[in-house]
Residue, then its C-alpha position, 0 to 999 in steps of 0.5 A: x912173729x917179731x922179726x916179720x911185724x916189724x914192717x907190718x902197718x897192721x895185723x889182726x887175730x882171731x879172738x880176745x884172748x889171742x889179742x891179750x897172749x901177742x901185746x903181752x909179749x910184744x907191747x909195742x904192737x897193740x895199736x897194730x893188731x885188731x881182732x877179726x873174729x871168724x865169719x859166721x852167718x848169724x841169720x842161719x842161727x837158730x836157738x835148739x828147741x827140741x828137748x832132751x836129744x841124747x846124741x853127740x855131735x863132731x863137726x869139722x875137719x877128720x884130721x890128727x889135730x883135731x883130737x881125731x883119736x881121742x874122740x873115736x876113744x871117747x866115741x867107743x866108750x860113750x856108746x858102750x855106757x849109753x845104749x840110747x845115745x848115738x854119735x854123729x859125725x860132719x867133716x871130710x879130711x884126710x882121716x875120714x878113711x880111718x874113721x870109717x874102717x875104725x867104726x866098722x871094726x871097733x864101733x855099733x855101724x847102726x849108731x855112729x853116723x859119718x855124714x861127710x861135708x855138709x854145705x849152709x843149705x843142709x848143715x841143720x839136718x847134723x845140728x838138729x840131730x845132737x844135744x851135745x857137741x865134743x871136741x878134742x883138739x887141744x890148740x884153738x885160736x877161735x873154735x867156729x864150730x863151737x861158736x855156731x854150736x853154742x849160738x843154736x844153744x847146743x852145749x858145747x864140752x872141750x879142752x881149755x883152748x883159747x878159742x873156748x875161754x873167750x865163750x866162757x868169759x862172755x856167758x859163763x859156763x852155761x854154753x861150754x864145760x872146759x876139761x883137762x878130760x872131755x872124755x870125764x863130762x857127764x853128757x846126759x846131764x848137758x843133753x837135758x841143758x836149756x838154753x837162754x835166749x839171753x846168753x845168745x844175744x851176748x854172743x851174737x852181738x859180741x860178734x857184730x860188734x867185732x866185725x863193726x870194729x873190723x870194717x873201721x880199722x880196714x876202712x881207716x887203714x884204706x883211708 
């Protein structure tokens, strides 16, 4: 990163925390870099209003960095120990065949559901279908599927990422339950969680704020 900045006039990162891990290595840089948080359409957003809903829900990309393994593991157990509960499942990626071929041999076919790439016209029928969201991956600068997660009120459980402390610096721990082990979390207890509508506006207006703040720096640098 240092030798290719030198000639840089700007750079951006995706998150708060991202920010705070670059100029504390390289100081000099912090009137080069500004944070641009990734796009999420904040009038598709929709506070969940259903009760109690005992499935998990993945989204994202079916790949090897996304904790794809660990969370057919978890996906195995869970569905062993809740006989009520089913695991849904949103994403393409070059793990998809995997998954298929694991949940035919190792996994209830009627009680895992693999939805395939969803587009913002039919994204609600997976959301609308979960209580909780779960995600393995162990590196996340940002995290967009937690962020639309948490902004339906949807609780969301993960590792540490830096993506994931950024929304817990904002609300707490309402919205998101950090681990060393996801696997570990009690998933009932958080299906029956209750979203404040308050914790919600923080978010999103932490969103607009940085977008706001983004258009700025481009249109100074422009200028």
């Amino acid at each position: 990163y240092e030798i290719v900045s030198r000639d840089w006039s700007s750079d951006v990162c995706s998150s708060d925390l991202q920010y705070k891990n670059l100029i504390s290595d390289y100081p000099e840089m912090s009137k080069k870099i500004f944070i641009a948080p990734v796009t999420i359409n904040l009038n598709k957003q929709s506070l969940k209003n259903t009760k109690a809903i005992k499935n998990v829900g993945f989204i994202g990309r079916i790949e090897l960095d996304r904790g794809i393994l660990e969370f057919l593991k978890f996906s195995k157990e869970y569905l062993k120990s809740n006989p009520e509960s089913n695991v849904i499942v949103a994403g393409s990626g070059s793990y998809i065949n995997f998954m298929n071929n694991f949940m035919k041999d190792e996994l209830r076919k009627d009680r895992f559901f693999i939805m395939g790439h969803l587009n913002e016209n039919n994204i609600d029928t997976f959301w609308n279908q979960i209580g909780v969201s779960i995600y393995f991956a162990k590196f996340e600068s940002f995290g967009r599927s937690m962020w639309e997660s948490v902004l339906r009120g949807i609780p969301v459980v993960t590792y540490p990422t830096s993506g994931a402390k950024d929304i817990e610096d904002l609300i707490g721990k309402s919205f998101i339950t950090l681990s060393d082990d996801p696997s570990a979390v009690n998933m009932s207890k958080l299906c029956k969680f209750e979203p404040n509508s308050s914790d919600f506006k923080i978010l999103e207006q932490y969103l607009i704020n940085k977008q706001k703040e983004l258009f700025t720096k481009w249109r100074d640098l422009i200028d």
